[in-house]
N, C-alpha and C positions, 0 to 999 in steps of 0.2 A: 883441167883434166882430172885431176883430184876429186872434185864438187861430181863430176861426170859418173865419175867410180863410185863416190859417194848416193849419187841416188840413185845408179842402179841396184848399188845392196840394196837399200833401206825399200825399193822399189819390190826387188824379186823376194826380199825376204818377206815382205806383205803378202806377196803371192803364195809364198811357202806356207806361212803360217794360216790363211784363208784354203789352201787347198785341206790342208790338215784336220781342218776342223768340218769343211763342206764335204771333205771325200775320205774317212778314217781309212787308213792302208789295211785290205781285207783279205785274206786268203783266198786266192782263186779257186776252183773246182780243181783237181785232177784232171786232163783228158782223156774224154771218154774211150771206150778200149772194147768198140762195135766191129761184127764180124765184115769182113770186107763187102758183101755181097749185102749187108741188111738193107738197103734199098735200090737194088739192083728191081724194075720193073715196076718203079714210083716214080711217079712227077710231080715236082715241087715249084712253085711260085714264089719268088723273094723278090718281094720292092727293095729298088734301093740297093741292088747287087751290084753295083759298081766301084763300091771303094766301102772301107771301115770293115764293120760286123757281117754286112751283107756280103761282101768279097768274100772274106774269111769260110763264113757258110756254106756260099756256092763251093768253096775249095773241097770240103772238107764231105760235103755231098755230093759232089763228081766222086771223092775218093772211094764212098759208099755206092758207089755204080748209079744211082738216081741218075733221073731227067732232068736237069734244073734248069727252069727260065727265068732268066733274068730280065725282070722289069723295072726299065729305065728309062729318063725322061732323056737323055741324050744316048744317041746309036754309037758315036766315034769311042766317047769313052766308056762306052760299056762294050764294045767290041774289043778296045785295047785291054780293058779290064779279063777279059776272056779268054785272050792270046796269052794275059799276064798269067793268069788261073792255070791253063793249060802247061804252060811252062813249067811255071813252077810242080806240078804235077807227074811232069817226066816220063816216066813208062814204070811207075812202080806197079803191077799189074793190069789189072779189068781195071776199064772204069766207069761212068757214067758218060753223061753226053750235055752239052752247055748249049742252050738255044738265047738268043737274044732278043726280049721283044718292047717293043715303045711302049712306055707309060708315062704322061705327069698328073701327079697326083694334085697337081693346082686347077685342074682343065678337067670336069666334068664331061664330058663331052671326049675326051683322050680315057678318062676310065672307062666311057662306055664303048668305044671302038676296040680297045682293048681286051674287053671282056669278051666281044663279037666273036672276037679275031681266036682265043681259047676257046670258047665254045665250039669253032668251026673247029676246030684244026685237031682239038686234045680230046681223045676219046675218056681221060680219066684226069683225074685232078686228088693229089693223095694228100698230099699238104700245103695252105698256102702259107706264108711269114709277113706277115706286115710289119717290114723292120723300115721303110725309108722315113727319113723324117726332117726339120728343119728347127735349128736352137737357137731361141733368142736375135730372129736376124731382125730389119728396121724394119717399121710399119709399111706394111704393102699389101694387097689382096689380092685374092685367086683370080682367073678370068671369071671366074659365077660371080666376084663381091666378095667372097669371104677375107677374114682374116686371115693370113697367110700359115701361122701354126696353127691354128687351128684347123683351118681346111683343107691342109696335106698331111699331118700329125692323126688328125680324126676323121674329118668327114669325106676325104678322099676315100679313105681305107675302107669307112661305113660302106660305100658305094660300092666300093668293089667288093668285098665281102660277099655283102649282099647278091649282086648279080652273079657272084661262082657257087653261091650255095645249092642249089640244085645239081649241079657238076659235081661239088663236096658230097652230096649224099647220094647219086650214085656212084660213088668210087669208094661207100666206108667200107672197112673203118677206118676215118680219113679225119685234119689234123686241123686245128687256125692254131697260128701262134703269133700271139701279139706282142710290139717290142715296147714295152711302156720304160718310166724311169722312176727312181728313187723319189726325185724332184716333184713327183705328183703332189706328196707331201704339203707342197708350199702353193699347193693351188685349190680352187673352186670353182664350183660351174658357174660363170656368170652368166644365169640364163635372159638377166635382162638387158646384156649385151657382148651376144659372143662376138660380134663381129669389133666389139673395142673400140669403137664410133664416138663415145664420149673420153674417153681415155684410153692409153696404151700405156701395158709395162709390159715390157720382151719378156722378163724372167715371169711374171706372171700367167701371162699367154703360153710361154710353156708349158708350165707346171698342169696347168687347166690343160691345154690339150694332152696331157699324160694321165691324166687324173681321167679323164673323156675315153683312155683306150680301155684304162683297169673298168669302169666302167658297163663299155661297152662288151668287155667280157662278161663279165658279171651277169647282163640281161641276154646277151646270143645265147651264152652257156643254158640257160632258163629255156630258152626256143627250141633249142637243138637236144632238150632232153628225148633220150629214145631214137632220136636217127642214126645213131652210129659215127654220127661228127664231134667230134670234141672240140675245147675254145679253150688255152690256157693262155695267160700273162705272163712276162717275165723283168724283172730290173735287171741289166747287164754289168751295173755301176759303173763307173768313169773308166772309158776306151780310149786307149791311144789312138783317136780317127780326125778325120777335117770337121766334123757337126759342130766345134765350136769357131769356126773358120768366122762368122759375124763379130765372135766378142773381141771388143779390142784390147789389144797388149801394146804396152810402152814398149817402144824401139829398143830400151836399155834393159828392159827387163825378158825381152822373150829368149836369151842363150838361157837366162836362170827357171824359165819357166819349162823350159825343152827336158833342160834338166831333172825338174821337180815332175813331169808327163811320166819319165821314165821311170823315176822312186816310186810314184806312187797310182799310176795310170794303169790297167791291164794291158795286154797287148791284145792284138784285134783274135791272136788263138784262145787264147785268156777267154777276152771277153764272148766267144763265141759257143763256148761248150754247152750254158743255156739254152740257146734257142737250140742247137743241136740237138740237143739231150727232149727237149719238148718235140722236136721235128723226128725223130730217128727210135730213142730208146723205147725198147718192148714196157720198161718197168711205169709208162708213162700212159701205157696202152688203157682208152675207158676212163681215166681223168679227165674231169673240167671243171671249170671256173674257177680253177686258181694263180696263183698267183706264184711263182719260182724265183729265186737269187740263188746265184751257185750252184743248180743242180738241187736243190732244195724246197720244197716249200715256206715261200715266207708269208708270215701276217702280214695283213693288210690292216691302214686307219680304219675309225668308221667311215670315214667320209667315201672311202672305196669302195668299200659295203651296202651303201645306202641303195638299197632297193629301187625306194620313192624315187632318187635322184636318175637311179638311172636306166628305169621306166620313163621318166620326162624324157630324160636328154635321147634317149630311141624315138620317141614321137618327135620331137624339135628337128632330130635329124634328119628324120625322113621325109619330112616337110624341105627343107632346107637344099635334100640333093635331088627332091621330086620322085619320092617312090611313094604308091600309093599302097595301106595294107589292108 
């Protein structure tokens, strides 16, 4: 029993001290302090509204009277997720209205019925969020062949982007807000094998599919000069949510590590004033292609910069999800 105790400390204190150094404990934003009505008569799109940062959003964008659809790859818990929104929501005034609609962003083919389905249905589209994503899970691939973060992380997103931008710019001035991570940092475009065919590392295919959204901003933002759409990025930092639900934690050490989630993790309100702040505030209104932490502008490496790069990876991808330009 002793030995037992024993290597859960020495276990969770690893965790401690790795969290410490991977995720320095940062000041959250302030919440934002928007008039109740500021998107009363806007429809908004969030991947990935079913649980974490997307939940949080849709909450917090009903509260702002918006349209919010939530796009999700399962109906059950993205309806429960809805009831739960709702509830929690109460009857503190007006509010917006929650629609539910199917999306997986593994399934090409599910981005494009998707798209069909807003185009018939949504006379306007004010802002979309491409916040769904997947971290570090085992090697697996899309129904297209893709790598699996990689081609829900990015090139699901590319796709659907793509196919709303003409919706996006008759509805400006109107929003993308992309959910990238800190983690980009530790990745590269491996353009000579994104699909990770000769090798796999999870944490690396992350980082690369994070690196692929800053990116991808980067070069939309360049497209979209002059239409009245805008493209920002944001890092959210480490959210109290399930996206690390694939990494594994020792039996002994996940009470300490629950623990260390809540010292040093935002909470999903926390973590959501970003994308908010990009999706909602006036003070953001005619910005693009940068890059936000906190409600802030932050620099970006070069590597996030890089023009040439991500000029390629726009060609690569559109080859990849079959758009011709």
């Amino acid at each position: 029993m002793l030995s037992a105790v024993l290597v859960a400390a020495v276990v969770g204190g690893g965790v401690l001290v790795l969290l410490r150094r991977l995720f320095p404990q940062q000041k959250a934003a302030p919440p934002l302090r928007l008039p109740g009505d500021t998107m009363r008569g806007k429809t908004v799109i969030i991947t990935g509204a079913n649980s974490g940062i997307g939940k949080a959003l849709a909450g917090e964008l009903l509260a702002l009277q918006a349209r919010v659809i939530m796009a999700c790859r399962d109906r059950t818990r993205a309806e429960e997720a809805a009831r739960e929104i709702q509830a929690q929501s109460g009857h503190r005034g007006e509010r917006g209205e929650l629609v539910v609609r199917l999306l997986d962003l593994a399934s090409l083919q599910s981005v494009r019925r998707f798209c069909e389905q807003i185009l018939q249905e949504e006379p306007r589209l004010d802002v979309l969020v491409n916040n769904a994503g997947l971290y570090q899970c085992p090697y697996t691939k899309t129904e297209d062949g893709f790598e699996m973060q990689f081609g829900v992380n990015h090139l699901g997103h590319f796709l659907l982007t793509h196919l709303l931008l003409d919706l996006l710019r008759r509805s400006s001035p109107s929003r993308v807000v992309v959910v990238s991570s800190k983690l980009y940092k530790y990745g590269s475009i491996n353009f000579q094998d994104l699909n990770s065919e000769a090798a796999y590392d999870k944490a690396f295919c992350y980082s690369q599919s994070k690196l692929a959204n800053l990116l991808f901003t980067l070069q939309l933002s360049k497209r979209l000069e002059g239409s009245g759409v805008t493209v920002n990025a944001l890092t959210p930092g480490i959210v109290r949510t399930n996206l690390g639900r694939h990494v594994p934690i020792p039996m002994l050490a996940k009470p300490l590590f629950k623990l260390a989630s809540m010292a040093f993790f935002k909470s999903p309100l926390e973590g959501v004033q970003t994308p908010l702040y990009l999706a909602s505030s006036p003070e953001v209104e005619g910005v693009s292609g940068k890059c936000f932490a906190n409600c802030k502008e932050e620099e970006l490496t070069p590597a996030a910069k890089d023009e040439q790069a991500a000029k390629r990876l726009w060609e690569v991808s559109c080859e990849m999800v079959g758009i011709e330009e």
